[in-house]
C-alpha positions in Angstrom: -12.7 18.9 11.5 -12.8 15.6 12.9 -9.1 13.8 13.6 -8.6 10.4 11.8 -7.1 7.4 13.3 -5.5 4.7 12.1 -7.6 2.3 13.5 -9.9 3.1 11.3 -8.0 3.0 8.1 -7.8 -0.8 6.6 -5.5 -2.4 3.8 -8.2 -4.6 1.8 -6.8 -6.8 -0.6 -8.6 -7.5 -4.2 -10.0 -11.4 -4.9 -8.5 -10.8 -8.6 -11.3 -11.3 -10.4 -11.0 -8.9 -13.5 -14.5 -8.0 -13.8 -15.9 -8.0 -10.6 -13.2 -7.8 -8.1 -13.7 -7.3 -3.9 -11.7 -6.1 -1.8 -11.2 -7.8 1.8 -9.6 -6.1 4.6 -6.6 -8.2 6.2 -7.8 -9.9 9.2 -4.8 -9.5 11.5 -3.6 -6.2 10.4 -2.0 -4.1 13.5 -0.8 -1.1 11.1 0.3 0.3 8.4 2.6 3.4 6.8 2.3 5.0 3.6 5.2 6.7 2.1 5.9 8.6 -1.3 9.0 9.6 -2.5 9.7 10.5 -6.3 13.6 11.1 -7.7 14.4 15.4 -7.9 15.6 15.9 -11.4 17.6 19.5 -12.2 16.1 21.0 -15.3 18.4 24.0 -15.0 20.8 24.7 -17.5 23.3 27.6 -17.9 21.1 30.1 -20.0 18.3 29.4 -17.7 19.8 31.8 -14.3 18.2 29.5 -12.4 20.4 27.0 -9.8 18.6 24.0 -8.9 15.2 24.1 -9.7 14.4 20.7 -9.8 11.3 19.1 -10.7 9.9 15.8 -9.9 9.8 12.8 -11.4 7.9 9.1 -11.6 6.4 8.8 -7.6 7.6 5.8 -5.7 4.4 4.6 -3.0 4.9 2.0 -0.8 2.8 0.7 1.7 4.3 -1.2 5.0 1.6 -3.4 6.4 2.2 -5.6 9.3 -0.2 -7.3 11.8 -0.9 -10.1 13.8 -1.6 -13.4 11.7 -5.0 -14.5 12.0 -5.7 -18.0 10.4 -8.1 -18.4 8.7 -7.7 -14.7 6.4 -8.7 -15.0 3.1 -7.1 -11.3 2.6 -3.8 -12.7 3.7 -3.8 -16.1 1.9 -4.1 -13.9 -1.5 -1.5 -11.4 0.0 0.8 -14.2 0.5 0.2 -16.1 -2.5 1.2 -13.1 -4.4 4.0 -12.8 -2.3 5.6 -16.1 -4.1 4.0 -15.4 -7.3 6.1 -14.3 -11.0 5.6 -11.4 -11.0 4.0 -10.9 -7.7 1.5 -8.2 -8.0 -2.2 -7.7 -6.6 -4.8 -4.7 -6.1 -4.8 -3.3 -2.9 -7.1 -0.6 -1.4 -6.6 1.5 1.6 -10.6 2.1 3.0 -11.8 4.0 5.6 -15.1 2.2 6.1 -16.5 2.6 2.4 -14.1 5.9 1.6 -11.4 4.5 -0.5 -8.1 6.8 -0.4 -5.5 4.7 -2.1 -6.8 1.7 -4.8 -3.7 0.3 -7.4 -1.6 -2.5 -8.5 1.3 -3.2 -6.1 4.3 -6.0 -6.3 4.7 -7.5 -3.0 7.9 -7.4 -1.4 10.2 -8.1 1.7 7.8 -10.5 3.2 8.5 -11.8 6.5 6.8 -13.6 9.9 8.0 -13.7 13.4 7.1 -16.4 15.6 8.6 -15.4 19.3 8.1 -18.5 21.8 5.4 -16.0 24.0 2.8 -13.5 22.2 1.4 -13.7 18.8 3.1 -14.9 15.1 2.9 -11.8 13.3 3.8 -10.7 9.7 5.3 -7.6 7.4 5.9 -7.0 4.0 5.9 -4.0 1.6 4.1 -3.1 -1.3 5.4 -1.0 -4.1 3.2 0.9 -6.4 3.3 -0.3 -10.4 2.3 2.2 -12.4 -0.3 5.4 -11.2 -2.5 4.2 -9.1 -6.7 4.3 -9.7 -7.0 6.6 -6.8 -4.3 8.3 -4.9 -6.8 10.4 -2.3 -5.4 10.7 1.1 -7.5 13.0 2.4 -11.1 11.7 0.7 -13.8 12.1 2.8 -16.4 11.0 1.0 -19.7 13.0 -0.1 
């Protein structure tokens, strides 16, 4: 088993173009996190002897990319332009090289830049799955 690195893994973002949509990877990108989280719900009741068995229910992702902004970045124009857009949604995919582990819609949230007087503007936001995602693979390694 090889180890993966992040360095490696790259958030591409899709062109938009329904029928034959790309995905580029976002220039600047430094890193990102990927987090799941879903809401417990009890389905115990008192006939059922069972306290708190929960089960899970509709899966929150979101994604935290940040980076270094890289003009010009096609990836990051579209990422931003969704960004200010009603509603502001766009296909992402997280690759490694061709092996893609997460592809879906997102809504684009909590955008925001820093611009310190020494070192590099850089740039965050979070993305928030809508809907189940196309692929939701993790641990793909391809064929």
């Amino acid at each position: 088993m090889a180890s993966e690195y992040g360095k490696d893994w790259r958030v591409c973002i899709g062109n938009g173009e329904a029928e034959n949509e790309t995905f580029t990877a976002i220039g600047g990108e430094t890193s990102h996190s990927f987090r799941r989280s879903s809401a417990e719900i009890d389905l115990s009741d008192k006939d059922s002897g069972t306290y708190g068995s929960g089960s899970y229910g509709l899966q929150r992702i979101t994604i935290s990319v940040s980076g270094n902004l890289k003009l010009p970045d096609p990836a990051f124009a579209k990422l931003f332009a969704a960004s200010k857009a009603a509603p502001p949604e766009i296909n992402v995919q997280i690759k490694k090289g061709s092996i893609v582990k997460f592809h879906g819609k997102v809504g684009v949230g909590n955008f925001s830049s820093e611009a310190p007087q020494q070192g590099p503007v850089t740039f965050s936001c979070d993305l928030s799955n809508i809907g189940a995602p196309i692929v939701d693979d993790l641990g793909a390694t391809g064929a």
